[in-house]
C-alpha positions in Angstrom: 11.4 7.9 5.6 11.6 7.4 9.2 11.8 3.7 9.4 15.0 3.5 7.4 16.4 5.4 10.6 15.1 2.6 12.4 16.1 -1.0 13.3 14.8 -4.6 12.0 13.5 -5.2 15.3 11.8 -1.7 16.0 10.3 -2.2 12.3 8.9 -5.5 13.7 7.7 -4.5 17.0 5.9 -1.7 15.0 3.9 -4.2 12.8 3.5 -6.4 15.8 1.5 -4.1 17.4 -0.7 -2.6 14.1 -1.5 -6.1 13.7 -2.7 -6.5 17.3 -4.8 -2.9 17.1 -6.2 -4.2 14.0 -6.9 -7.4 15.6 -8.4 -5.4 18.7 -10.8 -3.3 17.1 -12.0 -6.1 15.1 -13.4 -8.2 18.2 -14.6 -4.8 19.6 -16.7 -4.3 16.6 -17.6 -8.2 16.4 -18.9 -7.9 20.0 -20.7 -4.8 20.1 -22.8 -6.4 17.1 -22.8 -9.1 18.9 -21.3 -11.8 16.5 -18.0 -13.8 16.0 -15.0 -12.0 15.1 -14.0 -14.8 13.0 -17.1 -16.6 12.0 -17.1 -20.0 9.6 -20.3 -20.9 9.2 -20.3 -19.8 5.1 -20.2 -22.4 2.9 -19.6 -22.9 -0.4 -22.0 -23.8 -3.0 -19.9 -23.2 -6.5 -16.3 -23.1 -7.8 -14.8 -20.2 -10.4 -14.5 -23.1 -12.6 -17.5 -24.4 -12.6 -19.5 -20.9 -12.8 -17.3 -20.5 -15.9 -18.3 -23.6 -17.3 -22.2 -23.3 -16.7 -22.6 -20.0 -17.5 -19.5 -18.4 -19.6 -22.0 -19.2 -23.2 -24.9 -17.6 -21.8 -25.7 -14.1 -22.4 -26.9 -11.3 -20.3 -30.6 -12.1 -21.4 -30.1 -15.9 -20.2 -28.6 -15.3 -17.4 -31.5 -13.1 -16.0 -34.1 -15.2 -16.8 -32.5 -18.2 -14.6 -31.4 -16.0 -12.1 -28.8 -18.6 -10.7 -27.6 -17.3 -7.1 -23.8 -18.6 -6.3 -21.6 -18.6 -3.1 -17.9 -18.7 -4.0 -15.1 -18.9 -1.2 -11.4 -17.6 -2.0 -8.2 -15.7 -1.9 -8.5 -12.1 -2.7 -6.0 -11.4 -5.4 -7.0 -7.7 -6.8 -9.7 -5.0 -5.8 -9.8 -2.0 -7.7 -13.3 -0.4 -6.4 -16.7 -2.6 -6.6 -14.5 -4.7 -8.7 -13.0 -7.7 -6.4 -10.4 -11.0 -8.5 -10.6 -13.4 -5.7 -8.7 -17.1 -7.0 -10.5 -20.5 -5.2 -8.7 -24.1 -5.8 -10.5 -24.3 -9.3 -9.2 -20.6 -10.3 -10.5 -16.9 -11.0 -13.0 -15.4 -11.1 -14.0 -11.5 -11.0 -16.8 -10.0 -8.8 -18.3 -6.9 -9.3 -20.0 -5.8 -5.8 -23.5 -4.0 -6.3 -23.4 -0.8 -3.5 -27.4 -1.0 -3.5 -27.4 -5.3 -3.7 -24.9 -6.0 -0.2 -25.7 -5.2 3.4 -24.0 -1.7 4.6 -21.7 -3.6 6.5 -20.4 -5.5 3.7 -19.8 -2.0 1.8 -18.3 -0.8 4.6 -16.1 -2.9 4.8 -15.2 -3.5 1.2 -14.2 0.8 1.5 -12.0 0.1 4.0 -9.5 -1.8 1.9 -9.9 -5.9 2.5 -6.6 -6.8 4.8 -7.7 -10.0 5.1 -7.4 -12.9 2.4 -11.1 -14.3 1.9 -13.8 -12.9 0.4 -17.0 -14.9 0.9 -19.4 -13.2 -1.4 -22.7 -14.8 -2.6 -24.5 -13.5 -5.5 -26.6 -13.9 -8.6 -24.4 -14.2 -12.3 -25.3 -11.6 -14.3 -22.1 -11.3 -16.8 -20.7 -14.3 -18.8 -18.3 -12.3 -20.6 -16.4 -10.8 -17.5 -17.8 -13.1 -15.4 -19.2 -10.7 -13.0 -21.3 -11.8 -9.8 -23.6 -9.5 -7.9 
């Protein structure tokens, strides 16, 4: 418990700079792959809500034969594994992320514990019930 022994501002300073390290190696890996740091060019194509509403009757059997592919956008509000809660302006929805379905880099970064708040996952409903996306 060393940073009881320390003061507001040293606590601060601290943070401060793990947030800039963070910040750094993320632009150092962004570049040597040679992409954005920050990129915004996903978009959209579904709400939690609606998914829900479309698809929360159907069973596993329906589901795969119209293999519906969806892109959702939100806040990241539980992870517990391959298991991901993320909450959109609509409302919840839980994602279960298939190892052998995403890119490595996805996975990758999924391991390392998701410090920031969006998850932009796009996937194919497989799970009324739970309403699981892979």
């Amino acid at each position: 418990m060393a940073n009881q022994d320390a003061s507001p501002a040293d606590n601060e300073n601290h943070l401060i700079a793990e947030r800039r390290a963070k910040l750094t190696a993320r632009r150092e890996r962004a570049a040597e792959q040679g992409k954005s740091a920050f990129p915004n060019d996903f978009r959209r194509d579904s709400l939690t809500v609606e998914l829900q509403n479309a698809f929360g009757d159907k069973d596993k059997a329906e589901l795969e034969a119209l293999d519906h592919h969806a892109a959702v956008a939100g806040r990241v509000m539980r992870q517990r594994g391959p298991f991901i809660v993320i909450q959109d302006v609509a409302g919840q929805i839980q994602l279960y992320v298939d190892k052998r379905a995403c890119p490595p880099t996805y996975w990758k970064t999924l391991k390392a514990g998701i410090s920031v708040t969006s998850l932009l996952p796009t996937g194919r409903c497989i799970n009324p019930a739970r309403a699981i996306c892979t």
